[in-house]
C-alpha positions as CSV (number, residue, x, y, z in Angstrom):
1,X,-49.0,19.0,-82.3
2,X,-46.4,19.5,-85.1
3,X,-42.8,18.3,-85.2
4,X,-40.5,21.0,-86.9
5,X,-37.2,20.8,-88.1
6,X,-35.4,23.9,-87.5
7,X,-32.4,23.2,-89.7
8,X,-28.8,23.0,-89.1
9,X,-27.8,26.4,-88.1
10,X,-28.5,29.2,-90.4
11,X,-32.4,30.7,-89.6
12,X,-32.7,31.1,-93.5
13,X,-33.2,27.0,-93.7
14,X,-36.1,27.3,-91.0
15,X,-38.9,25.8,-93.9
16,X,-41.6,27.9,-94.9
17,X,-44.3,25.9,-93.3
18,X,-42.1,25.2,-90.4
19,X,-42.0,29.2,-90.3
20,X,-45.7,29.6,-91.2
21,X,-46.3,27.0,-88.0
22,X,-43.8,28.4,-85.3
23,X,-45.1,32.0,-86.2
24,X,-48.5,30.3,-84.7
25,X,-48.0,28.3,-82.2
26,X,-49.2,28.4,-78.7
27,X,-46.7,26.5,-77.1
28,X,-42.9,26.3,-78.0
29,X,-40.7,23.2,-77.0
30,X,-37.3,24.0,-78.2
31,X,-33.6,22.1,-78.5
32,X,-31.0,23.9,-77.7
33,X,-29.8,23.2,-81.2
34,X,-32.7,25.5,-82.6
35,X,-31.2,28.7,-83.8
36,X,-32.0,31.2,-80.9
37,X,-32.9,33.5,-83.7
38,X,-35.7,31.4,-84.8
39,X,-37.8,31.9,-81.8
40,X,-38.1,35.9,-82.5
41,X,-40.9,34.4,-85.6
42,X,-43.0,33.1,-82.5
43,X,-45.7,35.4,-81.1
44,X,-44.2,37.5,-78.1
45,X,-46.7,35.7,-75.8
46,X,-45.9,32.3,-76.7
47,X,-44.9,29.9,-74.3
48,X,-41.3,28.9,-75.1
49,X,-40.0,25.7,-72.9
50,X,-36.3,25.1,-73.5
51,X,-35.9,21.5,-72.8
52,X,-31.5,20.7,-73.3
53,X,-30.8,18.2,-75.7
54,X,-27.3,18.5,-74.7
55,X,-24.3,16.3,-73.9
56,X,-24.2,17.8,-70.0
57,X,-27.9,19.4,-69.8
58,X,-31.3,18.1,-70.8
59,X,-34.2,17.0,-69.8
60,X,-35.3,13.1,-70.4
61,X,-37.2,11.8,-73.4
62,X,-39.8,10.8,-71.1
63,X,-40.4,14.3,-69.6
64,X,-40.2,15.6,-73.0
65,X,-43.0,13.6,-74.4
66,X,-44.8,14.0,-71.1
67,X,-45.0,18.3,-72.1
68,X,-46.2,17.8,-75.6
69,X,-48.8,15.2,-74.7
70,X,-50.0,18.0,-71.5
71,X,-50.0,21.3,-73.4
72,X,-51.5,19.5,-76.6
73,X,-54.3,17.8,-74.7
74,X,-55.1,21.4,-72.9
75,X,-55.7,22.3,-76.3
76,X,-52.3,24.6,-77.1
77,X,-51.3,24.8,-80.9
78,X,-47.4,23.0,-79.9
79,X,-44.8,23.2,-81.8
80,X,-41.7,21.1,-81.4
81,X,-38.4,22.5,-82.6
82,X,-36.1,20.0,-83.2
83,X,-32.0,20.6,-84.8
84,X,-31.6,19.5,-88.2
85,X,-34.9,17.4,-89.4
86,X,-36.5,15.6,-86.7
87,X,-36.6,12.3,-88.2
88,X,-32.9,12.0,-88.1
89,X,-31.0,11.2,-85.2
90,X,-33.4,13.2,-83.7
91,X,-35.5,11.2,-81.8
92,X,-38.1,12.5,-83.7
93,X,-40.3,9.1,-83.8
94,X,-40.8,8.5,-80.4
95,X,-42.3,11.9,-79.8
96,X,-44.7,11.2,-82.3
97,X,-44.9,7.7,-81.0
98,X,-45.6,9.0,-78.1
99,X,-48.3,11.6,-78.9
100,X,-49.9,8.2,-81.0
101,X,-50.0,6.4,-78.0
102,X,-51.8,9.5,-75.7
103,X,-54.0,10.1,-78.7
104,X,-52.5,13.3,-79.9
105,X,-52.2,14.0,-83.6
106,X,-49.1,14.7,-84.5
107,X,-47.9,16.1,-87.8
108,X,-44.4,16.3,-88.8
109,X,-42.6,19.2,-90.8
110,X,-39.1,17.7,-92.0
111,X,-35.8,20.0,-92.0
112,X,-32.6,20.5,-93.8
113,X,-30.3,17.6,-92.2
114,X,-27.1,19.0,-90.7
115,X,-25.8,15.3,-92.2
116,X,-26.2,16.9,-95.6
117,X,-26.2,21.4,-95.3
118,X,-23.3,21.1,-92.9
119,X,-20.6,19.6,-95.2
120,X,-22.2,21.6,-97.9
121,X,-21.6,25.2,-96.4
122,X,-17.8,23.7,-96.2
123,X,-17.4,23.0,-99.7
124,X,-17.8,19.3,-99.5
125,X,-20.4,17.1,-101.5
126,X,-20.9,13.8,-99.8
127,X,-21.8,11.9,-102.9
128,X,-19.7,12.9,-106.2
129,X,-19.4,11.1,-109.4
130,X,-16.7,8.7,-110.1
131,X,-15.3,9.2,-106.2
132,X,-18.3,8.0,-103.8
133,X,-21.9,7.1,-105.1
134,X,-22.7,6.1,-101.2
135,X,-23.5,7.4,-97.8
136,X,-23.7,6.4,-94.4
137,X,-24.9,8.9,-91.4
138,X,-24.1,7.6,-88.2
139,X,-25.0,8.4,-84.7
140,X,-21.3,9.1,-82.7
141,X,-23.4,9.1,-79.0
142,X,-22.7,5.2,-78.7
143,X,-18.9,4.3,-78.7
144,X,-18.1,1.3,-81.5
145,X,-18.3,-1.5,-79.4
146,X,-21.1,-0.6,-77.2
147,X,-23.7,-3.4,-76.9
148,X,-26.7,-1.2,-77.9
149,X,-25.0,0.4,-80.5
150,X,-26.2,-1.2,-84.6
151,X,-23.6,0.2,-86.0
152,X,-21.2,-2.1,-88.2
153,X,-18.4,-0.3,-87.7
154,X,-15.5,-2.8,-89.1
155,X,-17.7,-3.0,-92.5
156,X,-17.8,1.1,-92.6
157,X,-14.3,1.0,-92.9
158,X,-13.9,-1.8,-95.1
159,X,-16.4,0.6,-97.8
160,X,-15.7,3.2,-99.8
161,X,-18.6,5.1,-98.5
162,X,-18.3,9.1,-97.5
163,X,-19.0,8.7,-93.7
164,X,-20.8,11.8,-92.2
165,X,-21.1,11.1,-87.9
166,X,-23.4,13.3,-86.1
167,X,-22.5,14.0,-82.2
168,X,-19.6,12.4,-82.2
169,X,-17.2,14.9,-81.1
170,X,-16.5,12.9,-77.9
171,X,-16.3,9.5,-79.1
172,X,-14.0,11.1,-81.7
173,X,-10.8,8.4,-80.8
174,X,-12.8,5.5,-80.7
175,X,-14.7,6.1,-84.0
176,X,-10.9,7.1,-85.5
177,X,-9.7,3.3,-83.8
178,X,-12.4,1.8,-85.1
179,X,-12.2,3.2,-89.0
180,X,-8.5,2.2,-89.2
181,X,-9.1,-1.2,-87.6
182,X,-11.5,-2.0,-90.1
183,X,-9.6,-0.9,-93.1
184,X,-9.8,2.7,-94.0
185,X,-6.6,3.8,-95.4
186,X,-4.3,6.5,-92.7
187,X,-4.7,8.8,-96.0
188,X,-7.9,8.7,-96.5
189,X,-9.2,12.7,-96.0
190,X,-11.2,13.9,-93.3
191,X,-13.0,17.1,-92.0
192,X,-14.7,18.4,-89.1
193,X,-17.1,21.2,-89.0
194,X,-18.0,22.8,-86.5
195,X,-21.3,25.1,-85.8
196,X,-21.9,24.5,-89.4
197,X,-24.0,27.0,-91.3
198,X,-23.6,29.8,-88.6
199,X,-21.5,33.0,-88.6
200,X,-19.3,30.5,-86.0
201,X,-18.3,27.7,-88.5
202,X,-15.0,26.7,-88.6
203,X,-13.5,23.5,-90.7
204,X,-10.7,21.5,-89.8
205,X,-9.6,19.5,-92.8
206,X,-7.1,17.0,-92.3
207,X,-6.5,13.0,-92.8
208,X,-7.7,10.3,-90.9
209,X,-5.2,9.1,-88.7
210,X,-4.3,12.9,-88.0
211,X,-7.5,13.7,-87.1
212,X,-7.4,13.4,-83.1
213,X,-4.1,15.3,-82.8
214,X,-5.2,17.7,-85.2
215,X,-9.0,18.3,-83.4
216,X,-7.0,18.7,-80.4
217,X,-4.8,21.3,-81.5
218,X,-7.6,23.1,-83.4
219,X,-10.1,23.1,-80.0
220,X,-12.9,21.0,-81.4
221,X,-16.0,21.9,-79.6
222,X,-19.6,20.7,-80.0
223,X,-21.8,20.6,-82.1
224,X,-19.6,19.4,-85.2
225,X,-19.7,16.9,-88.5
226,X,-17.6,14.7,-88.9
227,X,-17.1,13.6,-92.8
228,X,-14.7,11.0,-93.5
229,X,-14.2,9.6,-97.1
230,X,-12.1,11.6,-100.2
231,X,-14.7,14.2,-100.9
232,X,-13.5,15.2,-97.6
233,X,-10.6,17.0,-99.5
234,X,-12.8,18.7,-101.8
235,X,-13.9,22.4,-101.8
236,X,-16.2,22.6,-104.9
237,X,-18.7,25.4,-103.8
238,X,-18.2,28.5,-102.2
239,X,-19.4,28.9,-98.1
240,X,-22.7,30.5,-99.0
241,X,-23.8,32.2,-95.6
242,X,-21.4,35.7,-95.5
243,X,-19.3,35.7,-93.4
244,X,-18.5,32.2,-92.4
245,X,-15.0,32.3,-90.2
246,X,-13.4,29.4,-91.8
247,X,-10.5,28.2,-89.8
248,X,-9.3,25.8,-92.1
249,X,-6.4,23.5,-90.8
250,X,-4.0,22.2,-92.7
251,X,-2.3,18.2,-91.8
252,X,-0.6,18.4,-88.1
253,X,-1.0,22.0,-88.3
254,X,-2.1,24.0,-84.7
255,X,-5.1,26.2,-84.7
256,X,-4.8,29.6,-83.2
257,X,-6.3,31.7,-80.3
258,X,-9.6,31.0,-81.2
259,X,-10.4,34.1,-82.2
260,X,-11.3,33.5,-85.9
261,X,-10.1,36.8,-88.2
262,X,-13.0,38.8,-89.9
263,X,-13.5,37.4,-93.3
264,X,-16.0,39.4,-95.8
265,X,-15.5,42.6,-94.6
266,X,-17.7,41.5,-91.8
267,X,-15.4,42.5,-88.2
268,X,-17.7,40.4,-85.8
269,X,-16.8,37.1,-88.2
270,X,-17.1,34.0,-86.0
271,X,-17.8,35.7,-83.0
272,X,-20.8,35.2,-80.6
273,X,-22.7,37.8,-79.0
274,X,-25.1,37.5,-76.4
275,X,-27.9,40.3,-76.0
276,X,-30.0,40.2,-72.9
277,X,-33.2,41.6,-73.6
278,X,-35.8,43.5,-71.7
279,X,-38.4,42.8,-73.3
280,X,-39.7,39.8,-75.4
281,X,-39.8,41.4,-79.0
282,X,-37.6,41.1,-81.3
283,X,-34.0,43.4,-80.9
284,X,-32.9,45.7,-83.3
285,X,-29.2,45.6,-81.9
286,X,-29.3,41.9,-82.3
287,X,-30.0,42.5,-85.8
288,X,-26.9,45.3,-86.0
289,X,-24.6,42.5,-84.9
290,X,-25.4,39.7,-87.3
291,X,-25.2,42.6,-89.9
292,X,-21.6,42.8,-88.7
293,X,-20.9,39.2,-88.4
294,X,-21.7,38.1,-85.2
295,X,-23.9,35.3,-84.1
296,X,-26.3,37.3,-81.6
297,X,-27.7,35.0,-79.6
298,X,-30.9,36.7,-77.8
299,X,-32.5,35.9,-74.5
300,X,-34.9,37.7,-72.4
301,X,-33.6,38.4,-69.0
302,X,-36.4,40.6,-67.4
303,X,-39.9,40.5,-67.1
304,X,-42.5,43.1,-66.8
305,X,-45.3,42.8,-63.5
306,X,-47.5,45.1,-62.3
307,X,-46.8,47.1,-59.4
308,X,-49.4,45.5,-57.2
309,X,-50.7,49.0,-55.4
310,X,-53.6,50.7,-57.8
311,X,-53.7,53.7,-55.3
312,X,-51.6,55.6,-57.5
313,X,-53.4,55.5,-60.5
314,X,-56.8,55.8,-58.3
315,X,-56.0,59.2,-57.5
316,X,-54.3,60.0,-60.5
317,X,-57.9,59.2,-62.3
318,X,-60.4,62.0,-61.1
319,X,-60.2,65.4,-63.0
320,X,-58.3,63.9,-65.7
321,X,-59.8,63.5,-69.3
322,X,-57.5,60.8,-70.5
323,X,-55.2,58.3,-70.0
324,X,-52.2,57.4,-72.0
325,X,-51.1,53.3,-72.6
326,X,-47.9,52.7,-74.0
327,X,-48.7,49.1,-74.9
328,X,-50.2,45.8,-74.3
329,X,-48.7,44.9,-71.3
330,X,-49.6,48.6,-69.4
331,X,-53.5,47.8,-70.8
332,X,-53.0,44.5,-69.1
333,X,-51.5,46.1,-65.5
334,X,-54.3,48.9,-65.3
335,X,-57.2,45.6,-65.7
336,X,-54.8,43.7,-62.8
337,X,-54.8,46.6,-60.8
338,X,-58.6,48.0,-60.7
339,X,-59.2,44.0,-59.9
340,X,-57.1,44.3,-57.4
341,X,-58.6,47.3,-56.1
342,X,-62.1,45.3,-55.9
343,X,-63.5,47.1,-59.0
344,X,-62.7,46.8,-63.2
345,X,-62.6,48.7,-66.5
346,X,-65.6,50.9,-65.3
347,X,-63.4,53.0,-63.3
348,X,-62.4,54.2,-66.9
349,X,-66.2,55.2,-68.1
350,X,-65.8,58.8,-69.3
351,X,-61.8,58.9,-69.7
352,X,-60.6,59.3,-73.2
353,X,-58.2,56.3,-73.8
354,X,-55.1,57.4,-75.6
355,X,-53.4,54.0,-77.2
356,X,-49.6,55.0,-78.3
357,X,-49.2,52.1,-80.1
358,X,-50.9,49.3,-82.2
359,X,-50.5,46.6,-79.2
360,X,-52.3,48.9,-77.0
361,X,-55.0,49.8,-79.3
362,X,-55.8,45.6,-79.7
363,X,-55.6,45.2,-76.2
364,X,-58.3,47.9,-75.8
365,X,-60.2,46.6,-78.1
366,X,-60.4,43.0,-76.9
367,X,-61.9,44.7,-73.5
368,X,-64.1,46.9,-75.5
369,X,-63.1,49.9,-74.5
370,X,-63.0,53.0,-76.9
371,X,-59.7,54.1,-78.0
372,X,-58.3,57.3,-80.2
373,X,-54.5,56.5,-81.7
374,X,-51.7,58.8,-81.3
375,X,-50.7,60.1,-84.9
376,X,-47.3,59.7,-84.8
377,X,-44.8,57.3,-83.1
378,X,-40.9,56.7,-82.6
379,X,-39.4,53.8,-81.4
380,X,-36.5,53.9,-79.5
381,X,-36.6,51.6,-76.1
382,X,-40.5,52.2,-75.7
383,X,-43.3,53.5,-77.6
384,X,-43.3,57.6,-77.6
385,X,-46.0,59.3,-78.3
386,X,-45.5,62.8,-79.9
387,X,-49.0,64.0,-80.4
388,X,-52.7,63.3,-79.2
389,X,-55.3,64.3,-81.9
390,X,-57.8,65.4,-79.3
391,X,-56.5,68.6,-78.4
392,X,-57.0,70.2,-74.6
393,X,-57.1,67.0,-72.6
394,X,-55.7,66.6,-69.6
395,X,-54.0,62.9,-69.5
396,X,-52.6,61.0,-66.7
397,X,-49.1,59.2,-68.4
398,X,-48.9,55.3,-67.6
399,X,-45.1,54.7,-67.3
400,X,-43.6,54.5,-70.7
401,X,-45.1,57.4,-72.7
402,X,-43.4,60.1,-73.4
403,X,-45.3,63.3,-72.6
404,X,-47.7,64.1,-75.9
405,X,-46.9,67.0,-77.4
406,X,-49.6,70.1,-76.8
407,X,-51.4,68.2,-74.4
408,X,-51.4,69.2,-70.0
409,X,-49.5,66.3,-68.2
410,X,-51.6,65.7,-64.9
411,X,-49.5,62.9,-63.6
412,X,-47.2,60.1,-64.7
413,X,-48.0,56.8,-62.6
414,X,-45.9,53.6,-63.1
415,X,-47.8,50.3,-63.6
416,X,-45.3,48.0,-64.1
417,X,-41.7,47.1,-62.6
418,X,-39.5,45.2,-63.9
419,X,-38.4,41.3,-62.8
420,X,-35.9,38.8,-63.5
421,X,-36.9,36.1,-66.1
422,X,-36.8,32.5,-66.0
423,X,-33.3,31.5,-66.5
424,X,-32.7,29.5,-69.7
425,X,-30.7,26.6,-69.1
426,X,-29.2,26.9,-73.0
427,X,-27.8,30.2,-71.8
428,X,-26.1,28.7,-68.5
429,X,-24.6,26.2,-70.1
430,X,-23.0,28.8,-73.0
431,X,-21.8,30.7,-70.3
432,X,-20.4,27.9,-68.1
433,X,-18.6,26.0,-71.1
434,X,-17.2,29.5,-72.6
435,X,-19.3,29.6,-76.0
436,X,-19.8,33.6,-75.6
437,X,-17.0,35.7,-77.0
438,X,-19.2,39.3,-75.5
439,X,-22.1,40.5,-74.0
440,X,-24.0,43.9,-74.8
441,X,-26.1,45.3,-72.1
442,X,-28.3,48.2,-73.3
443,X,-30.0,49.0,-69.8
444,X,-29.3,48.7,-66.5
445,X,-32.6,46.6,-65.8
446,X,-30.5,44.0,-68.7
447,X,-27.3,44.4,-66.5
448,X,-28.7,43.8,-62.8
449,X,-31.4,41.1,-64.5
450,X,-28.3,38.7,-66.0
451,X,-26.2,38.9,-63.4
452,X,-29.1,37.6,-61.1
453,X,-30.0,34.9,-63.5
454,X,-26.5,33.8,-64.4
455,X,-24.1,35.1,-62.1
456,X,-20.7,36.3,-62.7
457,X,-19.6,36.1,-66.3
458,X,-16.5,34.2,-67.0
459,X,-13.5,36.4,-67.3
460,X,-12.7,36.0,-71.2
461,X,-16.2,37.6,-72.2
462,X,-16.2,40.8,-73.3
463,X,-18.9,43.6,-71.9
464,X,-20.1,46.4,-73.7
465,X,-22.2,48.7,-71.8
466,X,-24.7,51.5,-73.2
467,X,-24.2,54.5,-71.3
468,X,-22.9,55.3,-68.0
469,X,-25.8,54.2,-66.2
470,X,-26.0,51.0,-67.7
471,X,-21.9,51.3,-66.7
472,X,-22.8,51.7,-62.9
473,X,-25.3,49.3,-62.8
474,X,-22.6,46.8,-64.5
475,X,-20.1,47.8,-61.7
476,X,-22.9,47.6,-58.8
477,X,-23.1,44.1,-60.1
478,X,-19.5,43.1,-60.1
479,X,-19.5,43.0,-63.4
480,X,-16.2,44.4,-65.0
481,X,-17.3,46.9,-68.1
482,X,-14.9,46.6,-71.0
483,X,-16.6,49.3,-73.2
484,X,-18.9,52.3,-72.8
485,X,-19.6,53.8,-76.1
486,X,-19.2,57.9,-76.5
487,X,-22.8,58.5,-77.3
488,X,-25.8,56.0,-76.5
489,X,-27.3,54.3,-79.5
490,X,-27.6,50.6,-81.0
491,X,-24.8,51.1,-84.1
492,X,-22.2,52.8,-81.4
493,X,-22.8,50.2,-78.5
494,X,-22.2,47.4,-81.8
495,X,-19.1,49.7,-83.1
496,X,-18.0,49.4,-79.7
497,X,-17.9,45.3,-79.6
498,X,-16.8,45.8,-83.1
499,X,-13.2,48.0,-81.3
500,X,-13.3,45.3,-78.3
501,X,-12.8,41.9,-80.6
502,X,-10.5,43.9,-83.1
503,X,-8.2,44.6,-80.1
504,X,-8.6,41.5,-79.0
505,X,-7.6,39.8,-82.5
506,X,-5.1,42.2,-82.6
507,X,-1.2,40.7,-82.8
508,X,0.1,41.0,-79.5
509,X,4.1,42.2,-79.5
């Protein structure tokens, strides 16, 4: 079992043997402050378990160390995914205390502190010569005052220290009251930064005894650093993710709609995207977005099972020379099905197996069945194949393949239907507390497959739809469509959220 930080934010401070490890692994136990983006390295059938770590969602310590210790002991490769580094404020050490005590080896993989890369991205070094040679990072979950809590607060603000508090947006008025009580000057500058080192960061700098009023005003939301000490006031690096959406607020001043203006040249700046997916690899319109701007945050909404009735592709089988697999999972469904059916892969003996694409061609091969490759593919939503280099065969078409070119069609036969995912609770709680600015849907399987997970979005997301069947499935759903591009395509359904957000930044008269 290994114990990964994932960073603060930004999927580009994921380690390399934290990478290397996650890209591996067998079992996947993530926070819900592990970049979404960072579980498209995992292999597409690794088993990802979302467990919280949220103020209002989460599941206990206890449970958590009860799945590492199972899926370990069954003999999984697990990797733990933990915010920032896991030694810090994580909880980190009794997960491995607890693997200790069940007899699991446990290795850990440290990760860039938020404490440290958040402030950074802001332009603020917590130690700088000749104005603070000291730092304290302190946990903000316990009030000051609470009588498991070891923190001295009174002597924090008797020092000089830079003070950097992790999770302690909601304590944010008693750790203010508590400062000032113990001596740190009104004056003395402070900052908040929120979502650090994401496309989403904003930083509110202001002054200590403004800072409540002024978190207020600005809509302070969670996660968020607080830094408090006069390097706080400093800006001596530029933000180094493009584009950062840096809401910076001056003393007493009022932040705005909380829709963040593009900075960068980039028009989805500080806006989040979600993108249900279809299927569990990675998506190249998730990629489009974050090249505009946007923090796409990915999750898979629909699952793929077979069909359950093999009589179709029983009596698609005689007088055909061939059958044509899209992928993995249809190698997978024809096996479920022939079991089903009370017989196996000998029902194939004499077919030529036609593998459109290099998934399919493994699966094949881990059955030991014969295979020829198509010699050219395109990707667009499936595999397509466009030619068979046996000519003259007769196929029979499993769901997904186009029809190869020069080749007699017998019969296409679906093996797979699509079904509703497991919901993930990270999701729920983005959509419940309003951390989405838009959703793209791509397919009407994506639009009907949310809406049963999640239910109705809130009102103030925005919904792109691709196509005017992915429209009418939308509306079928009761889910109001706010953008249907002119042609179907990943860059036009983007260029789409791209028009929605710039309207909706747009100065109202």
């Amino acid at each position: 079992m290994w114990l990964v930080g994932a960073g603060p934010g930004d999927p580009g401070l994921l380690t390399v043997r934290g990478r290397e490890l996650l890209a591996t692994a067998d079992v996947v136990v993530t926070d819900r402050l592990a970049a979404a983006v960072l579980l498209d390295v995992a292999r597409p059938d690794a088993h990802v378990i979302h467990v919280g770590k949220s103020p209002t969602t989460s599941r206990s310590q206890d449970e958590v160390n009860a799945l590492l210790v199972e899926h370990a002991r069954a003999g999984a490769r697990v990797v733990r995914l933990k915010g920032g580094d896991p030694f810090l404020l994580g909880r980190g050490g009794e997960e491995a205390e607890a693997c200790a005590a069940a007899g699991v080896s446990c290795t850990v993989v440290p990760g860039v502190t938020s404490a440290i890369a958040v402030p950074a991205y802001a332009g603020i070094p917590v130690t700088h010569r000749g104005v603070a040679q000291d730092l304290a990072i302190i946990s903000g979950h316990l009030p000051p005052g609470h009588p498991d809590s070891t923190v001295d607060w009174a002597a924090l603000g008797a020092s000089r220290a830079t003070i950097v508090v992790l999770m302690g947006v909601a304590r944010l008025v008693d750790i203010v009251d508590a400062l000032l009580a113990g001596g740190r000057p009104p004056a003395t500058p402070a900052a908040v930064v929120e979502r650090g080192t994401t496309p989403a960061q904003r930083v509110l700098r202001t002054t200590l005894d403004a800072l409540v009023v002024d978190a207020v005003a600005f809509g302070l939301r969670s996660p968020a650093v607080l830094v408090v000490g006069e390097v706080a006031a400093r800006r001596d690096a530029a933000v180094p993710i493009p584009p950062v959406a840096a809401a910076t607020a001056a003393p007493g001043a009022r932040a705005g709609s909380g829709w963040p203006g593009a900075a960068g040249g980039a028009p989805l700046a500080g806006i989040r995207v979600l993108v249900p997916r279809t299927r569990a690899r990675q998506g190249l319109l998730a990629r489009r977005l974050r090249e505009l701007g946007a923090e796409a945050v990915e999750t898979v909404v629909s699952r793929l099972l077979p069909t359950g009735d093999a009589t179709p592709l029983r009596e698609a089988l005689p007088g055909a020379d061939g059958l044509v697999l899209a992928d993995s999972d249809e190698v997978a469904a024809v096996v479920s099905l022939l079991r089903g059916a009370g017989t196996d892969v000998r029902a194939l003996t004499g077919l030529t197996l036609v593998a459109a694409s290099a998934s399919a061609a493994a699966a094949l091969d881990a059955l030991g069945l014969a295979c020829v490759r198509s010699s050219a593919e395109v990707q667009v939503a499936y595999t397509v194949v466009t030619e068979v280099p046996v000519p003259g065969l007769r196929v029979v078409i499993c769901g997904a393949a186009a029809p190869p070119v020069g080749i007699r069609t017998l019969r296409r036969v679906p093996l797979l239907v699509d079904a509703p995912a497991e919901a993930d609770p990270r999701i729920a709680e983005e959509l419940r507390h309003g951390d989405l600015d838009a959703v793209t849907l791509a397919s009407s399987t994506a639009a009907r497959c949310l809406v049963e997970l999640y239910g109705p979005l809130p009102d103030g997301v925005l919904v792109a739809a691709m196509g005017r069947r992915t429209a009418q499935a939308c509306e079928a759903m009761g889910l109001r469509v706010d953008a249907v591009p002119s042609e179907p395509g990943i860059y036009p359904l983007a260029a789409a959220v791209v028009d929605l957000v710039a309207s909706r930044r747009a100065p109202t008269a």
